[in-house]
C-alpha positions as CSV (number, residue, x, y, z in Angstrom):
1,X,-13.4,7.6,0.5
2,X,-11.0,6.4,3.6
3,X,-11.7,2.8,2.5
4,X,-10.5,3.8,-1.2
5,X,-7.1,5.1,0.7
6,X,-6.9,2.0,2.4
7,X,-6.8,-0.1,-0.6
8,X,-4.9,2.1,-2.3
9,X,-2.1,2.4,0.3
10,X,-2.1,-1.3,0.5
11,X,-1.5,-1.4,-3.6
12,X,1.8,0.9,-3.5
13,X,3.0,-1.3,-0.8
14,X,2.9,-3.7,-3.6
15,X,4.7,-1.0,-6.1
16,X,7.2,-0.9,-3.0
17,X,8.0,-3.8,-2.4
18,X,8.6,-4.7,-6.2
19,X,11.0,-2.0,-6.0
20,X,13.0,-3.8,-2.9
21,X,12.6,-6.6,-6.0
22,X,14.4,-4.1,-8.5
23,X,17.0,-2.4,-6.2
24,X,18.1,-6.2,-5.6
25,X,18.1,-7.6,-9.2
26,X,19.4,-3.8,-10.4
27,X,19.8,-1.1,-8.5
28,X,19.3,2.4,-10.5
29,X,18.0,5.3,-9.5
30,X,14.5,4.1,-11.2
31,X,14.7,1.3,-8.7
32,X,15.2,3.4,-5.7
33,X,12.3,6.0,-6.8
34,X,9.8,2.9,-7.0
35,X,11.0,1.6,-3.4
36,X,10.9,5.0,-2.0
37,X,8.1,6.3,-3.8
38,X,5.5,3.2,-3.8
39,X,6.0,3.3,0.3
40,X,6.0,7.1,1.1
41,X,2.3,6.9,-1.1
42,X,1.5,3.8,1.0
43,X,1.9,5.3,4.1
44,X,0.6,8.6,3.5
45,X,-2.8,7.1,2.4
46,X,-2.8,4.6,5.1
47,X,-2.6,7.6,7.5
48,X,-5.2,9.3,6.0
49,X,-6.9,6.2,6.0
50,X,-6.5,5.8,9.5
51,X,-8.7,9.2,10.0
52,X,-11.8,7.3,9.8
53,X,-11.0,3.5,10.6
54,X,-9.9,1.9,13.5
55,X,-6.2,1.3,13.6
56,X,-6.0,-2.3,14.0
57,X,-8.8,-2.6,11.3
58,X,-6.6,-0.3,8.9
59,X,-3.3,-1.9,9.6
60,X,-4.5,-5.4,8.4
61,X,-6.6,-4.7,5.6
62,X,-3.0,-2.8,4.4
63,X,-0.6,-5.4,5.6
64,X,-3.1,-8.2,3.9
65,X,-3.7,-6.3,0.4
66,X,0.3,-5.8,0.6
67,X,0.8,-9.5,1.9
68,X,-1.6,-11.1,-0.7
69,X,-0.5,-8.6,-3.5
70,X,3.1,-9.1,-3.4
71,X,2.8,-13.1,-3.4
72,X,0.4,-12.6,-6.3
73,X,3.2,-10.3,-7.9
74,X,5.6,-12.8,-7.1
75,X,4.0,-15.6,-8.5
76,X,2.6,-14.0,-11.8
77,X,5.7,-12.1,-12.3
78,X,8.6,-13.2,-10.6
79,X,7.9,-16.8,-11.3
80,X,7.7,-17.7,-7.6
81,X,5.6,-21.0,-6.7
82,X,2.5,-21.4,-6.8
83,X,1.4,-24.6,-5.0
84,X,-1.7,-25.3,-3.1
85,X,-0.6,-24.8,0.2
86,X,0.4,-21.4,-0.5
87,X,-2.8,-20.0,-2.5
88,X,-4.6,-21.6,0.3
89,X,-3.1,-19.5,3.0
90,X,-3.1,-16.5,0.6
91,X,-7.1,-17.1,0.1
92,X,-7.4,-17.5,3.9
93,X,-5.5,-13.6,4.2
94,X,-7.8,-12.8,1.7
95,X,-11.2,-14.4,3.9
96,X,-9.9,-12.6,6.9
97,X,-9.0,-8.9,5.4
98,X,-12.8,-9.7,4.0
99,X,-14.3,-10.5,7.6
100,X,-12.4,-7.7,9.2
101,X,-14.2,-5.0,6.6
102,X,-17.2,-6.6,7.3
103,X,-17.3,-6.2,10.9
104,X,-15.7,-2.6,10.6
């Protein structure tokens, strides 16, 4: 269950971060609510997360979801590049975040 709250927290950094995306293209008080709400829900789970799994484990499986999810998000949505280089290094956040469960 704590490793469902880990991935979750790192998905509404995602929803956070798209709304630091939205307060800067139009701020409204929708925009705001998605910054403020997608991070409080991220860091609530990733605390309870943290219950059960070792902090440096837990804090870069959620930086690396929220890392790789927002360039994702930014490249599917925002139409930000999408060169090899960069879904190379996104695959190799993605190989680590992997190993790190693994060895967990």
């Amino acid at each position: 269950m704590t490793w469902i709250a880990l991935i979750l927290a790192g998905c509404f950094e995602v929803v956070g971060v798209m709304g630091i995306t939205q307060v800067n293209q139009k701020p409204s008080l929708r925009s705001y609510l998605v910054l403020i709400g997608g991070f409080a829900l991220s860091f609530i789970l990733l605390s309870v997360a943290m219950k059960d799994i070792a902090m440096g484990t837990a804090y870069a499986v959620w930086t690396g979801i929220g890392t790789v999810g927002s360039a994702l998000v930014g490249m599917l949505v925002y139409g930000e590049p999408r060169d090899k280089l960069r879904i190379f290094c996104i695959a190799l956040v993605i190989v680590s975040v992997a190993g790190l469960k693994l060895i967990a």
